[in-house]
C-alpha positions as CSV (number, residue, x, y, z in Angstrom):
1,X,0.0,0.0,0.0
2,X,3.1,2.8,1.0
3,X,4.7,1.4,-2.3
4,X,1.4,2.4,-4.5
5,X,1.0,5.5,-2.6
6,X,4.9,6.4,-3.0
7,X,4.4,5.5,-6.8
8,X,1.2,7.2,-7.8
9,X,3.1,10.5,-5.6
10,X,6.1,10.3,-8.3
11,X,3.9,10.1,-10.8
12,X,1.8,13.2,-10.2
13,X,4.5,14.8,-8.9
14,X,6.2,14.3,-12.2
15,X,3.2,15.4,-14.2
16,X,3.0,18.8,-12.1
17,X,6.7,19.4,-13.4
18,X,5.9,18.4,-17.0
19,X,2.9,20.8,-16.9
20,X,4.8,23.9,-14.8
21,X,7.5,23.8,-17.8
22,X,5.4,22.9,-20.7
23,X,5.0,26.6,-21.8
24,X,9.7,27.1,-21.4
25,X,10.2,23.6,-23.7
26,X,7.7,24.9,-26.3
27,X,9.2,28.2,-26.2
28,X,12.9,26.2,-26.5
29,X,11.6,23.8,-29.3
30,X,12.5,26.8,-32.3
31,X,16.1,27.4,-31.1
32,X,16.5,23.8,-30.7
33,X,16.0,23.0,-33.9
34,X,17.7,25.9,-35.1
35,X,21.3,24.9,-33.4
36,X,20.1,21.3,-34.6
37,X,19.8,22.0,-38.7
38,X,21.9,25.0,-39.0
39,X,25.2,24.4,-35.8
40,X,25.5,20.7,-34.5
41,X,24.0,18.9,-37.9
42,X,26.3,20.3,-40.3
43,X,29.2,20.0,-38.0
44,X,28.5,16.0,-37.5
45,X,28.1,15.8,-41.5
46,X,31.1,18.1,-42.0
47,X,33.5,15.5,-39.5
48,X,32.0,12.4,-41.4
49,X,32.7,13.3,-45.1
50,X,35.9,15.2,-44.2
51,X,37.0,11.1,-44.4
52,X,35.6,11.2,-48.0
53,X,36.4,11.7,-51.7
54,X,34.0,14.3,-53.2
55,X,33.1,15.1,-56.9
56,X,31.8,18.8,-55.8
57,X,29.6,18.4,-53.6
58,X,28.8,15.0,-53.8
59,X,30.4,12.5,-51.7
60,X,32.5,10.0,-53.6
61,X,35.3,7.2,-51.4
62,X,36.3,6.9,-48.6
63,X,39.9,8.0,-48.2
64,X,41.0,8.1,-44.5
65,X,42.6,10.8,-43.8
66,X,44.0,11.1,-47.1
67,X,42.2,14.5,-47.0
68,X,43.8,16.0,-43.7
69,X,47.2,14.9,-45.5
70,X,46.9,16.7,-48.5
71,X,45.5,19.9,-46.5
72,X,48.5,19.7,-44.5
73,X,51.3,18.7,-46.6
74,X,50.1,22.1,-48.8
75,X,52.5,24.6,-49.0
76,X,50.2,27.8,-47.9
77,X,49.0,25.5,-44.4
78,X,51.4,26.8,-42.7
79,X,52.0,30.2,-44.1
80,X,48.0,30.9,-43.3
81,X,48.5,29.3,-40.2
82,X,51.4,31.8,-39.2
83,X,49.1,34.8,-40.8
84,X,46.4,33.5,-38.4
85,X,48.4,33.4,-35.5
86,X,50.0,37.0,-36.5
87,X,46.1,38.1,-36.2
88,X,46.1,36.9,-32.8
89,X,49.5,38.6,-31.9
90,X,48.3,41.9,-32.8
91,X,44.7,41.5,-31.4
92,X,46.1,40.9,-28.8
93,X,48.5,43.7,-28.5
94,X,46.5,46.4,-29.9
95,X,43.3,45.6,-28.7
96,X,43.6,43.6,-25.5
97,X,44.5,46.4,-23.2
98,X,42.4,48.8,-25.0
99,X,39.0,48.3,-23.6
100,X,40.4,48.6,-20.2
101,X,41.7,51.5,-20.5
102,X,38.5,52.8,-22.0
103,X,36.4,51.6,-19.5
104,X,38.3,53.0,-16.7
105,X,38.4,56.3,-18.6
106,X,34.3,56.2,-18.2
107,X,34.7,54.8,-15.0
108,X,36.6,57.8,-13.8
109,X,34.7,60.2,-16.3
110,X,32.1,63.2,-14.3
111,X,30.5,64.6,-17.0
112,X,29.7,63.4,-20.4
113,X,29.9,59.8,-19.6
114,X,26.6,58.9,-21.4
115,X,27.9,60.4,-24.5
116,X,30.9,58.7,-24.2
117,X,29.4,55.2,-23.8
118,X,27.4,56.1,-26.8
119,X,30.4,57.0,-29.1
120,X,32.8,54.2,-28.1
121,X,29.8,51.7,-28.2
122,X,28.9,53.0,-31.9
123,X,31.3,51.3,-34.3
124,X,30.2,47.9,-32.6
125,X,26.2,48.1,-34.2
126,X,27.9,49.2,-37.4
127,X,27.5,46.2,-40.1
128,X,31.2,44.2,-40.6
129,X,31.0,44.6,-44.0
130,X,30.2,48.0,-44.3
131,X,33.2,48.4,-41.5
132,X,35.7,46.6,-43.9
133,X,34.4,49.0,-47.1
134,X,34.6,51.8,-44.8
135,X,38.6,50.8,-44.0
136,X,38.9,49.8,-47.3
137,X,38.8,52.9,-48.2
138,X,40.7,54.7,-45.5
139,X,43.4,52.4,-46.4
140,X,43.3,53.5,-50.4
141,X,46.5,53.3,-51.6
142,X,46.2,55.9,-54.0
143,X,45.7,59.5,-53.4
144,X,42.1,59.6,-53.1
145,X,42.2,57.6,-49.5
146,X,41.4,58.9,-46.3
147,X,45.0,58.5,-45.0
148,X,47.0,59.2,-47.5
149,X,44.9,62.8,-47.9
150,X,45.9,63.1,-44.8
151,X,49.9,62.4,-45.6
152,X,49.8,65.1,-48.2
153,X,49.3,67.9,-46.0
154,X,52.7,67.5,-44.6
155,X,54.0,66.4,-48.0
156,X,54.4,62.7,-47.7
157,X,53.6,60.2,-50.9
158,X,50.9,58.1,-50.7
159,X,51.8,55.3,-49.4
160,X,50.7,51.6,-50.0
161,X,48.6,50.5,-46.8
162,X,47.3,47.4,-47.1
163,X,49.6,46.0,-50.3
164,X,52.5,46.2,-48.0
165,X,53.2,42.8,-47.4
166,X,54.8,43.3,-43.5
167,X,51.9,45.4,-42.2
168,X,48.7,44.5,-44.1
169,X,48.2,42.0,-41.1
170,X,48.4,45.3,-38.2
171,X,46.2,47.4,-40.9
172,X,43.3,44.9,-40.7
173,X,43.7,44.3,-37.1
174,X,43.5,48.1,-36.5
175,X,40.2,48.4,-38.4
176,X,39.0,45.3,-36.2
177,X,40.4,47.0,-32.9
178,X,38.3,50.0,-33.9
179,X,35.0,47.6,-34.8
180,X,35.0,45.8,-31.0
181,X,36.9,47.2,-28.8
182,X,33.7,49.3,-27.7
183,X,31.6,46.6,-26.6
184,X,34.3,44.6,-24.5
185,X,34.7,48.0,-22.6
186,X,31.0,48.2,-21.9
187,X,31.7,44.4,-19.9
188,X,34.8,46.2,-18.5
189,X,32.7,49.3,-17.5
190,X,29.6,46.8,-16.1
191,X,32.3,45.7,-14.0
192,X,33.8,48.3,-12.6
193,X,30.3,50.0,-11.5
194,X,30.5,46.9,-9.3
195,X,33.3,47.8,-7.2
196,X,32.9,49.3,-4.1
197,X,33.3,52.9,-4.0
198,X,34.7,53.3,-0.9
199,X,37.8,51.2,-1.3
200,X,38.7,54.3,-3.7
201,X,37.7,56.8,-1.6
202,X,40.1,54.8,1.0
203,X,43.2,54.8,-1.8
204,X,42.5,58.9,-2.4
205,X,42.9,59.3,1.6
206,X,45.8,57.0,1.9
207,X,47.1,59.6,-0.6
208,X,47.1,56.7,-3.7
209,X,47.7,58.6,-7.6
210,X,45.6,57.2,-10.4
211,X,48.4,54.5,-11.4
212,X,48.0,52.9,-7.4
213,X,44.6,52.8,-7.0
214,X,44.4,50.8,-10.8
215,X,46.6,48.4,-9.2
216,X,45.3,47.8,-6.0
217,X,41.3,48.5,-6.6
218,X,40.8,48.0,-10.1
219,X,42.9,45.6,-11.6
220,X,42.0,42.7,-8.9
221,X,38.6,43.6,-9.3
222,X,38.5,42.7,-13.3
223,X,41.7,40.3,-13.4
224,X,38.9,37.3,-13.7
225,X,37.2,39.0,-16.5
226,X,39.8,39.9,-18.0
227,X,41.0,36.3,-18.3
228,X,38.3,35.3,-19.8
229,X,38.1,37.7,-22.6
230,X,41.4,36.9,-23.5
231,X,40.8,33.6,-24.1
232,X,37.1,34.6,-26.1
233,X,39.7,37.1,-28.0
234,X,41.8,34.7,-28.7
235,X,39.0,32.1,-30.3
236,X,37.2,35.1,-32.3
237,X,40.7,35.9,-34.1
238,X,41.6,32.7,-34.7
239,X,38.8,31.5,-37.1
240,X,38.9,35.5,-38.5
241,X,37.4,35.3,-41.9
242,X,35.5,38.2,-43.1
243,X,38.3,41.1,-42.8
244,X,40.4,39.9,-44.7
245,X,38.4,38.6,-47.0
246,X,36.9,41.8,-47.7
247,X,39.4,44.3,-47.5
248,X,42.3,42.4,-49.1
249,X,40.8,39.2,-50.3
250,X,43.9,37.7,-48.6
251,X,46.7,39.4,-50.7
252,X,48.9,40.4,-51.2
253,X,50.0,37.3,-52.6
254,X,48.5,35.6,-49.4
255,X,49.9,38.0,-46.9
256,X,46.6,38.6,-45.0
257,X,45.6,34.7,-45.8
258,X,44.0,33.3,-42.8
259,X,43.2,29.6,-41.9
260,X,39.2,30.6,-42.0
261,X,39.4,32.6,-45.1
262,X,41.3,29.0,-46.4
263,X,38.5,27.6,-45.3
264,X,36.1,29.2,-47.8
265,X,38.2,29.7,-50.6
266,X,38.6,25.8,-50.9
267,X,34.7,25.6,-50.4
268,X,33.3,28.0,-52.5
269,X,36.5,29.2,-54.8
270,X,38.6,25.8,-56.0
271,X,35.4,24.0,-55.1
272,X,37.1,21.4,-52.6
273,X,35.0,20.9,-50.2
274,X,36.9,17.7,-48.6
275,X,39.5,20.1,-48.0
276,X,37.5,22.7,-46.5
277,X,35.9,20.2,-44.2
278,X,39.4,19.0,-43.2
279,X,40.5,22.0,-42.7
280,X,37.8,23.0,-40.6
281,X,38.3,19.8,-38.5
282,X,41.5,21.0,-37.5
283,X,40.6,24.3,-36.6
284,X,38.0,23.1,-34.5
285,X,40.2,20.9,-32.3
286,X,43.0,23.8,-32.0
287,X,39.5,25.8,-30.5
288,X,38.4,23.2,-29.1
289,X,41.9,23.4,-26.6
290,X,41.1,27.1,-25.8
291,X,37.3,26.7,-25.6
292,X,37.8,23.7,-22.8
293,X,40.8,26.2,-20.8
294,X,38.1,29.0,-21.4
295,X,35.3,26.7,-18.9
296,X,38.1,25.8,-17.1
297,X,38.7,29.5,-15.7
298,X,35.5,30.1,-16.1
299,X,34.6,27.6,-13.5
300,X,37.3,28.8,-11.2
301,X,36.5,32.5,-11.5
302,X,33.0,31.5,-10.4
303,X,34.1,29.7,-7.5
């Protein structure tokens, strides 16, 4: 009889939790599918015939890895995959501290601050592509670009921007700094609104300058954050695609070349996609490394 009783509880019980979340796994049943078709199904497919021989798109033998070989044994693999990881360098130089600095500058800002959060926040809700035509042509090499007008006034040539082989790499990163860096110093600022004021009223008493009271209030305060965006940095740059592709194209002569813009040009320009799915593959497991150390800290920051 107490069994019964115990079972026909579970079973109500179970039918009250079914009908309190009914309404959130309807609601979940669009993205669901969503992530299904268009993230996690394509991904599976992409894995499986990155193992085959295929006559355009259609999938032909199976080859191994005969495919990861022949994507690896090319001679621009490593070239893009030094381009790529000169994207990340610069990011990381140019743009990693930048947002910090912002957002303490709003952080310490009296007046204007809403008008600042609005013009550094700006270039973020601009469209990429009409960012990359906008640097594009800033970056003319000829005398009709932005910079180069600029030059003239003090009687310098034109120079080449974004055909120089050395720099194109820093030029594209620049225009990315100048695309992002606004809403990773919104998180920055978020977070700083958090801290307590009255540790840096206790610095300006203890007669702290600017440079101590960063150290000792500010930078503990974000140092978690601040991990993790490197790492998210890190991941975004790596699979960088759409830059380059549209302000260079990768030249010159594959000097801007990423792994991602690799990616599609074997997809969509050779028409290779056994290569692109290879190629893919691999970049997902290098990510894969930084997404897992991303939880990782993650999971320790929230502890």
């Amino acid at each position: 009889m107490l069994n019964s009783k115990r079972v026909m509880w579970k079973k109500t019980s179970a039918k009250c939790i079914i009908g309190k979340n009914l309404s959130g796994w309807l609601l979940l049943i669009p993205a669901v599918l969503v992530i299904y078709f268009l993230v996690i199904r394509p991904q599976v497919l992409g894995m499986f015939w990155s193992f085959f021989d295929m006559q355009g798109y259609t999938v032909k033998d199976f080859v191994g890895l005969e495919n990861y070989r022949r994507v690896i044994s090319d001679s621009a693999f490593f070239k893009n995959l030094q381009n790529t990881l000169q994207y990340v360098f610069w990011s990381i130089l140019i743009g990693y501290a930048l947002p910090i600095l912002i957002a303490v500058f709003l952080n310490e800002a009296v007046h204007l601050r809403n008008t600042f959060r609005f013009l550094i926040y700006f270039p973020s809700i601009l469209p990429g592509a009409a960012v990359s035509l906008l640097w594009y042509f800033i970056f003319l090499p000829n005398e009709g670009g932005l910079l180069n007008i600029v030059l003239s006034l003090f009687g310098i040539q034109p120079y080449v921007w974004l055909q120089d082989s050395n720099w194109t790499i820093l030029y594209i990163v620049i225009s990315m700094t100048w695309t992002g860096c606004g809403a990773t110093a919104i998180y920055y600022f978020a977070a700083l609104q958090g801290v307590n004021r009255e540790l840096y009223e206790a610095a300006i008493i203890d007669g702290a300058k600017f440079w101590r009271r960063f150290k000792v209030v500010t930078l503990p305060h974000i140092s978690g954050i601040s991990l993790l965006f490197l790492i998210r940095q890190i991941i975004a740059v790596f699979s960088i695609i759409d830059q380059p592709m549209q302000m260079t194209d990768g030249g010159p002569n594959g000097a801007s070349m990423s792994l991602g813009l690799q990616v599609y040009k074997y997809a969509f320009v050779s028409v290779r996609p056994q290569f692109a799915m290879a190629l893919g593959v691999i970049m997902f497991l290098i990510l894969l490394l930084f997404t897992l150390f991303y939880f990782y800290v993650d999971k320790k920051i929230q502890e």
